[in-house]
C-alpha positions, -999 to +999 in steps of 0.1 A: +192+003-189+184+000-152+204-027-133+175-049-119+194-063-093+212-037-076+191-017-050+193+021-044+193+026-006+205+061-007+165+071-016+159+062+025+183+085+042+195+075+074+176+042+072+194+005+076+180-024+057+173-055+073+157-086+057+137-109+082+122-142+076+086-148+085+065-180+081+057-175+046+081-152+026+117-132+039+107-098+035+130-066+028+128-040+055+145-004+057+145+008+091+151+044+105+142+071+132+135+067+174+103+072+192+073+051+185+068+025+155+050+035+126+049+012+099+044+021+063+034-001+037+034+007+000+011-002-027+012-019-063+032-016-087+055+001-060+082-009-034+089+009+002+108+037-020+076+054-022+077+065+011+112+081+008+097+115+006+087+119+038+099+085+059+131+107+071+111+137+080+092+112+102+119+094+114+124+126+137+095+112+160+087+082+150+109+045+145+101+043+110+100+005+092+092-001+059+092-033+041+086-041+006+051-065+007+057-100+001+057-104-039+069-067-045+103-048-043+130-070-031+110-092-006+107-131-014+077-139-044+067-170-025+039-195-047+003-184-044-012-217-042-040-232-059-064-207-039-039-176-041-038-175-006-004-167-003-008-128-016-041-123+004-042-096+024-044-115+056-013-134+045+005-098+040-006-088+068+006-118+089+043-107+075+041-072+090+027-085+123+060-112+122+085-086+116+073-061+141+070-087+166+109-098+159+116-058+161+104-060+195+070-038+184+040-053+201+017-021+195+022+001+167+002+028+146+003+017+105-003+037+074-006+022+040-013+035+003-032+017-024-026-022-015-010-015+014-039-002+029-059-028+016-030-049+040-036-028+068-073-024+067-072-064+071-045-063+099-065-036+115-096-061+116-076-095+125-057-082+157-072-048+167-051-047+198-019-045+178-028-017+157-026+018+179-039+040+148-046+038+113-041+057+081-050+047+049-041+068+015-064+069-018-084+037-013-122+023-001-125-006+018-121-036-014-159-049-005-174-012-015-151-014-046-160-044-059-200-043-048-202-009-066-183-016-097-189+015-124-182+018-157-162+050-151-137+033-124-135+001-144-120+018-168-096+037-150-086+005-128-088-024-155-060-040-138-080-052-110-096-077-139-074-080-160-046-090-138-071-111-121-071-136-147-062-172-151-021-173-153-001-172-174-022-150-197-017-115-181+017-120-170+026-132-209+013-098-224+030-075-194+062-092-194+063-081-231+079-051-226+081-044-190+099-011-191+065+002-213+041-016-185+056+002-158+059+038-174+019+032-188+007+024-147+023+050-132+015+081-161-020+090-142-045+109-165-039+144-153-011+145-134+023+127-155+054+108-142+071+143-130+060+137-093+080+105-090+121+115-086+141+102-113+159+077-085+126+063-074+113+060-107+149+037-112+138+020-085+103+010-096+119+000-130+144-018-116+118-041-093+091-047-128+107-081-132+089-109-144+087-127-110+074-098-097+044-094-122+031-128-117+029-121-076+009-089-084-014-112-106-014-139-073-023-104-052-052-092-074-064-132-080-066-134-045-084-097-044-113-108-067-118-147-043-104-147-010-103-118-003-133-107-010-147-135+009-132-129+039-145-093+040-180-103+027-180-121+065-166-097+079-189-068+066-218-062+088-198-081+120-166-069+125-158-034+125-119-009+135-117-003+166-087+021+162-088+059+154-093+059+114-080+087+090-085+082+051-064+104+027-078+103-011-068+128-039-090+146-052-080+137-091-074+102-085-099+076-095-110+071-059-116+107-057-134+103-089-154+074-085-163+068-047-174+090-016-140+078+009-157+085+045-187+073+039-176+037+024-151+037+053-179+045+076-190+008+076-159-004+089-149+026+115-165+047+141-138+069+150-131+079+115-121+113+098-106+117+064-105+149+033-095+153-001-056+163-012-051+177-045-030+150-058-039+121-081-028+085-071+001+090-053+001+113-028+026+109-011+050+116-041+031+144-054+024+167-021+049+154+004+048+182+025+007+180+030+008+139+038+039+144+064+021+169+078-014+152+080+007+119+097+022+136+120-007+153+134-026+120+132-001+098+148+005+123+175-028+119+189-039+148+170-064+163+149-054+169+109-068+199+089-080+192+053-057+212+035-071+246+017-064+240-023 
């Protein structure tokens, strides 16, 4: 049985952890490379490990950091509040612009996957002058998911709803069996649990704790209300200013479901974005073609689709 409380660091080679308090949670940070700051931030139900892939192959040009998001990983699970307002996305966001600013970052390009994204796309659009570039991985801006809801993506994303609901009802059936939750979200249709390294996939055991599972239910409750509100402003009257590149797999339910550039096109102008055969996670399952694709795109340069 995994030991929930002892972390793996070996995963980020060459990385130092730090944990740094910002005005609403202390947040777990691994820290690595010289040059520029990049930050990375993961997505749901997964900590910063996801990244370990390619973070050191980065960390060659860039000043890597990589925190777990407030409620995941080993960063604090602070309490949502009667409005959930402590796991929007704004409020996530407001950690990674705390910690950067303690690291001495006042600029810095971001990438994020699946909620993370979701985190940068609102940091992105709360202090454009922070955020020198953008890349998000396998997701649509949250207004264009949840104004064109479809039968096949509900399916394949019923945790969006089902997580949504009034505590403590989902986290009482997760926390069931937590080691079955965990293998069941990760096991995509069509692509399996052998693109996640045996270490990592410790790692994401390890962090399904029951603490944990109620502050992804905070994060999605505040998806479905807050959130959604402050994007519903937003749409229409606020728009990234920063160079834009979107990332979906082409066998993931956002390749399935949704046309990437052209929802993102009503939130950026200087936008570009293509397909990866991967499903969910692509990161884990095609290192070599999302390294690649960052380090063109943070470089100032131009990223090819790959040819499949």
């Amino acid at each position: 049985m995994t030991d929930r409380h002892i972390p793996n660091h070996d995963l980020m080679s060459g990385f130092r952890y730090q944990r740094i308090q910002t005005e609403g949670a202390e947040i777990n940070v691994a820290i690595g490379g010289k040059g520029p700051p990049l930050l990375l931030l993961h997505g749901n139900p997964l900590t910063h490990v996801s990244w370990h892939k390619i973070a050191p192959e980065l960390a060659k040009e860039w000043t890597i950091i990589a925190p777990d998001l407030r409620g995941y990983g080993d960063s604090a699970k602070p309490d949502g509040g009667n409005d959930h307002g402590a796991y929007s996305f704004r409020a996530m966001g407001e950690d990674n612009f705390s910690l950067m600013t303690q690291l001495g970052f006042e600029k810095f390009s971001l990438a994020g996957h699946d909620r993370g994204a979701r985190v940068g796309f609102r940091m992105a659009l709360d202090q454009p002058g922070r955020i020198v570039r953008f890349a998000a991985l396998d997701i649509v801006p949250t207004h264009h998911v949840l104004t064109n809801v479809t039968m096949g993506w509900g399916l394949e994303s019923y945790h969006w709803f089902f997580m949504a609901q009034k505590a403590p009802f989902p986290e009482t059936l997760l926390c069931a069996d937590l080691d079955y939750y965990i293998q069941y979200k990760l096991n995509k249709k069509g692509v399996g649990l052998s693109i996640f390294a045996p270490e990592a996939m410790a790692e994401y055991v390890r962090c399904t704790t029951p603490e944990q599972i109620h502050a992804i239910c905070e994060d999605y409750r505040a998806t479905v209300s807050i959130d959604l509100a402050m994007d519903t402003a937003d749409y229409g009257n606020r728009r990234i200013t920063c160079p834009v590149l979107v990332i979906w797999g082409s066998n993931s339910h956002c390749g399935r479901h949704f046309t990437p550039v052209e929802a993102w096109a009503d939130w950026a102008d200087d936008l570009r974005g293509f397909s990866v055969p991967t499903g969910h996670y692509p990161a884990e399952q095609r290192p070599d073609l999302i390294s690649a694709a960052f380090e063109e795109f943070f470089a100032g340069r131009e990223p090819k689709a790959p040819s499949e």
